[in-house]
C-alpha positions in Angstrom: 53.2 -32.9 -102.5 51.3 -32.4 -106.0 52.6 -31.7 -109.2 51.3 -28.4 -109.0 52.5 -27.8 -105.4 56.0 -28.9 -106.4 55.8 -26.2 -109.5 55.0 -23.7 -107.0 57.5 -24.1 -104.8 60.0 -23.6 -107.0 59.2 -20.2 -107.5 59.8 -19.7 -111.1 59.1 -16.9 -113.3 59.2 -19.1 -116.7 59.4 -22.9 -116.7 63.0 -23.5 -117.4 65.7 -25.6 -116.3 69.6 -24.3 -117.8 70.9 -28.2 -118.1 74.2 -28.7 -116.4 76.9 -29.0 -119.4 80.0 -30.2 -119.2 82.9 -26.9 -118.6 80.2 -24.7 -119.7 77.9 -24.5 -116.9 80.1 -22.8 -113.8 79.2 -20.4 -111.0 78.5 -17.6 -113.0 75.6 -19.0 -114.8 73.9 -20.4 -112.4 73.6 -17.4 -110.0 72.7 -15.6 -113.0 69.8 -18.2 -113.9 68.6 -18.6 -110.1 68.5 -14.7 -109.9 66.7 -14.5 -113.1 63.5 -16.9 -112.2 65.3 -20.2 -113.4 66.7 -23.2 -112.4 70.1 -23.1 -112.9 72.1 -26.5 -112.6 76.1 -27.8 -112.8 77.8 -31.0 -113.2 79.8 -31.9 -110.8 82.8 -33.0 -112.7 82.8 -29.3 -113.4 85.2 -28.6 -110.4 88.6 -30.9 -110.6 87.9 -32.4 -107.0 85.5 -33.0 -104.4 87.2 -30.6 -102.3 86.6 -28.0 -104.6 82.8 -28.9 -105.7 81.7 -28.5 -101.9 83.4 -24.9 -102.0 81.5 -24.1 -105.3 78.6 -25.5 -102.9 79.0 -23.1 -100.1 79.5 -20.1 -103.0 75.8 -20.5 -104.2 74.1 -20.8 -100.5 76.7 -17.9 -99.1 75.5 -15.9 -102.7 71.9 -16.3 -102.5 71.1 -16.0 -98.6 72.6 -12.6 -99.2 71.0 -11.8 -102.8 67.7 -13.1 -100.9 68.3 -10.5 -97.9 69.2 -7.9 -100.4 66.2 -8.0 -102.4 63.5 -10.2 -100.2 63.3 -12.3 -103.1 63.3 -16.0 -102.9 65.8 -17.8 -105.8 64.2 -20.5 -107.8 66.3 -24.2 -106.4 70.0 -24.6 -108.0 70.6 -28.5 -109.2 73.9 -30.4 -110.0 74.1 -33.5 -112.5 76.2 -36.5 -111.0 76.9 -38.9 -113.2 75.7 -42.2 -112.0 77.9 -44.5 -113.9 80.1 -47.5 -112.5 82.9 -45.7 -114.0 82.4 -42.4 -112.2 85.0 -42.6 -109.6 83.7 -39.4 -107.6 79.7 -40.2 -107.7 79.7 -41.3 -103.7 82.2 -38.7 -102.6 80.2 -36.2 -104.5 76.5 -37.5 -103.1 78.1 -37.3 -99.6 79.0 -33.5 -100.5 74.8 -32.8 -101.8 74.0 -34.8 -98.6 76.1 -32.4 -96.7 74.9 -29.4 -98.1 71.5 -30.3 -98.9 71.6 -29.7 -102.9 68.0 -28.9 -103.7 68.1 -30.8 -107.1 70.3 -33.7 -107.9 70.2 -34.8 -111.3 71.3 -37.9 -112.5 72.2 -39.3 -115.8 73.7 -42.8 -117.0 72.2 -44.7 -113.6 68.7 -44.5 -112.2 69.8 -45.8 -108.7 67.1 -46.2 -105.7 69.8 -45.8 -102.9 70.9 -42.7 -104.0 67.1 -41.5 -104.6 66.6 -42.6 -100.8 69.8 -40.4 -99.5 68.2 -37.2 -101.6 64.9 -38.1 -100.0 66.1 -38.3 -96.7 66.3 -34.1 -96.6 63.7 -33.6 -98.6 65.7 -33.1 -102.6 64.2 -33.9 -105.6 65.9 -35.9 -107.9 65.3 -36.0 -111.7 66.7 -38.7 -114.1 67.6 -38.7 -117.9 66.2 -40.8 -120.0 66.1 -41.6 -123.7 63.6 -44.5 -124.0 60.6 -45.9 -122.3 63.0 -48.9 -120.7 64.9 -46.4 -118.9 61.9 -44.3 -118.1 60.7 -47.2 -116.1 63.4 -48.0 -114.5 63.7 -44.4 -113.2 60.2 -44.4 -111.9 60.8 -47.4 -110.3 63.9 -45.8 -108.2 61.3 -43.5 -107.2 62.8 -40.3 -108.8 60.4 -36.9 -108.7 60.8 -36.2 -112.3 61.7 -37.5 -115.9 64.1 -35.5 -118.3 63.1 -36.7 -121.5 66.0 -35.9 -123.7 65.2 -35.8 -126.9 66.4 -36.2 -130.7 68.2 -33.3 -131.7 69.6 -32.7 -128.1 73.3 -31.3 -127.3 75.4 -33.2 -125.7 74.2 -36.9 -124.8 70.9 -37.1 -126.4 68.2 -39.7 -127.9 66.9 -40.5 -131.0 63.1 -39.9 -129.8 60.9 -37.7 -131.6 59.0 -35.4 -128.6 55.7 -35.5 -129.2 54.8 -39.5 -129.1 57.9 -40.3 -126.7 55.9 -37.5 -124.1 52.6 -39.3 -124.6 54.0 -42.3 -124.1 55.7 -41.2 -121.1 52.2 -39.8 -120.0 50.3 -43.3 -120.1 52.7 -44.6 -117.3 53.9 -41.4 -115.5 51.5 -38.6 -114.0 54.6 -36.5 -112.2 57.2 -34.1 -113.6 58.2 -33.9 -117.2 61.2 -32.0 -118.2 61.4 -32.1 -122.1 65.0 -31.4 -123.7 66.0 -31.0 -127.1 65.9 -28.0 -129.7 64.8 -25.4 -127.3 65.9 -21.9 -127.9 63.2 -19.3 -128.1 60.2 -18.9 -125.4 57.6 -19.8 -128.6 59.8 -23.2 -127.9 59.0 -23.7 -124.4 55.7 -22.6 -124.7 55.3 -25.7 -127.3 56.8 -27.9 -125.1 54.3 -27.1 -122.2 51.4 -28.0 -125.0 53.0 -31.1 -125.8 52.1 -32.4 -122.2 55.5 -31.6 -120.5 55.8 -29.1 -117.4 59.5 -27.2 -117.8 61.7 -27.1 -121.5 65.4 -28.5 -120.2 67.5 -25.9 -122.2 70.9 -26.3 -122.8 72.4 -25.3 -126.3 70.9 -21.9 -125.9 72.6 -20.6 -122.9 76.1 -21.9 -124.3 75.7 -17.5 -125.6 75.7 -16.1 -122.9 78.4 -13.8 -121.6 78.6 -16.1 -118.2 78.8 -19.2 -120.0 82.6 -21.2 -119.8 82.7 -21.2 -123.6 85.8 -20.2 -126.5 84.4 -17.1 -128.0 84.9 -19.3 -131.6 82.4 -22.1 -129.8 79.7 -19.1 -129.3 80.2 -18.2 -133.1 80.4 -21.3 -134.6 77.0 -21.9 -133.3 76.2 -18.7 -134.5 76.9 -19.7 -137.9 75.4 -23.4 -137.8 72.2 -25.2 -138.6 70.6 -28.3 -138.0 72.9 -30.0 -140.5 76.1 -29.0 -138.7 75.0 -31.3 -136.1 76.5 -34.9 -135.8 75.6 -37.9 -133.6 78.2 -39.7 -132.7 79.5 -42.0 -129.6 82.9 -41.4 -131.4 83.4 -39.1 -128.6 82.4 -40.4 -125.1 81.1 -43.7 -125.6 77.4 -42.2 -125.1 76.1 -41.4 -128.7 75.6 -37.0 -128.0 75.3 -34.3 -130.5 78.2 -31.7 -131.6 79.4 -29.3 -134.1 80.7 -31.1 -137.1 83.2 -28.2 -137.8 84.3 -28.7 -134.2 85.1 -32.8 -135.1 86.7 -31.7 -138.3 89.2 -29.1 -136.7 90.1 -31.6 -134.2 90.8 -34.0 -136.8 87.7 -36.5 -136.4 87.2 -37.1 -140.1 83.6 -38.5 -141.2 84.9 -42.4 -141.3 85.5 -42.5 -137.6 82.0 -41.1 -136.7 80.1 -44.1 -136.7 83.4 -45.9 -134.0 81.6 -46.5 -130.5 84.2 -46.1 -127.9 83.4 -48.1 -124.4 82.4 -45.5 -121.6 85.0 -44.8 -119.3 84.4 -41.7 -116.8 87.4 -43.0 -114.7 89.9 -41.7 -117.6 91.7 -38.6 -116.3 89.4 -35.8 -115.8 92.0 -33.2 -117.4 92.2 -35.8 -120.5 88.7 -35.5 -121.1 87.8 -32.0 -120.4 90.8 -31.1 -123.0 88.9 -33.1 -125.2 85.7 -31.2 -124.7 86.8 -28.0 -125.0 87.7 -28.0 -128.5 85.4 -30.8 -129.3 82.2 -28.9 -129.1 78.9 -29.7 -128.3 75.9 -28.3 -129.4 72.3 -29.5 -130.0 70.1 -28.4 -133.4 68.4 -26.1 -131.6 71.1 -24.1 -133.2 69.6 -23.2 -136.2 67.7 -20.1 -134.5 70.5 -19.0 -131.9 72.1 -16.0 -133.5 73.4 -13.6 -130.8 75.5 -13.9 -127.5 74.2 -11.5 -124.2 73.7 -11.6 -120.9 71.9 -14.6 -119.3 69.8 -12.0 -117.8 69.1 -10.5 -121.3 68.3 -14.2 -122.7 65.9 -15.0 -120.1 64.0 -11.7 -120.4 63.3 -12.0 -123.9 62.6 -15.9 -123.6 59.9 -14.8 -121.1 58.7 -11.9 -123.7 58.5 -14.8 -126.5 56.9 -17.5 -124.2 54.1 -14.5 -123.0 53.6 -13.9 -127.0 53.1 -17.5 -128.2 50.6 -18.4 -125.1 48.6 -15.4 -126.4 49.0 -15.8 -129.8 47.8 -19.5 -129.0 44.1 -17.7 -128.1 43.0 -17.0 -131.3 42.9 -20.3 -132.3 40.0 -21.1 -129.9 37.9 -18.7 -131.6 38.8 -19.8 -134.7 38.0 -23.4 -134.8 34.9 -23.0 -132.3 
């Protein structure tokens, strides 16, 4: 299948993946996304067991055979993030679950692994891989993934240090398939930009942490209400993995700025409950923030983001006539 064959079949109605986030990203947001012409995606670690991710599963496939009959639409594909780190100590138990169920999308962070590309393969999922650099990039292609998230400086959550523009060219001289592009996307004149820097769907998280369906303190949606790109810190203080969050958020939960340059070793076997305690009021948040300044609907978001991304592509006409 094409490039353009694959974009097709996922049926979208703007070029936009909602990135799985850690608590954030549940049931509610996802059906809301699909429904709405997006991918909508979920980690996981987001249910406490394996038992319970396979019923979250059979929720979305019950949901949208029934949304489809209702309204003889077909959903864009769902996705769910397993991370693919030795560390991890539900990633097999978890593939065996998408196996099961056939998860459209898997997408996999901290492990490009060729065996678990082979099992998504086998009935016909796609599977897309972060990466921050053009080392992992290769190594990703080389698994034989269907698509690249390039997640870049700026990002929420576990992010790069790349700047967008040259890190998707350089992606482009090795890589002629899928390009997701994450990292300070919030407004449809965003994801229109990131289709003209070469990639093919904007990888949007911080932006759909406001929304009414989002698993989010009501203080985390306004703090990021009230933030700009300098209330953003980098720091593997956290996780291990060097990710972006609110520096009010480190403060309150008494991070003070010498500890922010401490690495801790990554660990995804602690206790689940341990760490998602931590993440809740240890918030994360990408610089993107700097134009997000309401909460709605996801419904609401996604209808204006297609508004703004239909106004910049026009907008972006006048410039052809004039510099003829």
């Amino acid at each position: 299948m094409t490039k353009d064959d694959l974009l097709k079949s996922f049926n979208l109605k703007l070029p936009v993946v909602a990135s799985p986030m850690f608590i954030v990203s549940q049931m509610a947001l996802v059906k809301e996304c699909c429904k709405n012409g997006i991918i909508g995606t979920f980690p996981a670690l987001n249910q406490r067991s394996t038992e319970g991710f396979e019923e979250w599963l059979i929720e979305l496939k019950d949901e949208f055979k029934k949304w489809e009959a209702e309204t003889g639409e077909k959903a864009p594909p769902y996705g769910v993030n397993l991370i693919v780190h030795r560390t991890n100590p539900r990633v097999d138990a978890d593939l065996k679950i998408c196996v099961k169920h056939q998860v459209p999308i898997i997408i996999t962070s901290l492990g490009a692994v060729k065996e678990l590309v082979e099992e998504v393969h086998s009935y016909g999922g796609l599977v897309f891989h972060d990466v921050t650099n053009l080392r992992h990039a290769k190594k990703a292609i080389g698994a034989g993934v269907d698509g690249l998230i390039l997640v870049t400086a700026g990002a929420g959550g576990h992010a790069g240090t790349r700047n967008p523009m040259p890190f998707i060219a350089e992606i482009r001289e090795i890589w002629d398939g899928l390009i997701l592009l994450g990292g300070n996307i919030s407004t449809g004149r965003d994801i229109a930009s990131a289709l003209q820097m070469g990639a093919d769907i904007a990888y949007m998280g911080t932006r759909f942490i406001n929304t009414n369906e989002a698993v989010a303190d009501e203080a985390y949606k306004k703090m990021i209400i009230e933030a700009g790109t300098d209330d953003i810190v980098y720091t593997a203080a956290i996780s291990g993995v060097p990710a972006n969050f609110l520096k009010q958020s480190l403060l309150n939960a008494g991070i003070p700025t010498t500890m922010w340059d401490i690495k801790n070793k990554v660990d995804f076997g602690k206790e689940l409950d341990s760490e998602a305690k931590a993440w809740k009021t240890i918030w994360s948040a990408g610089q993107g923030v700097a134009t997000i300044k309401d909460t709605l609907p996801a419904a609401a978001l996604i209808a204006r983001l297609k508004h703004e991304f239909k106004a910049a592509i026009e907008d972006q006409y006048q410039y052809l006539e004039r510099y003829k």
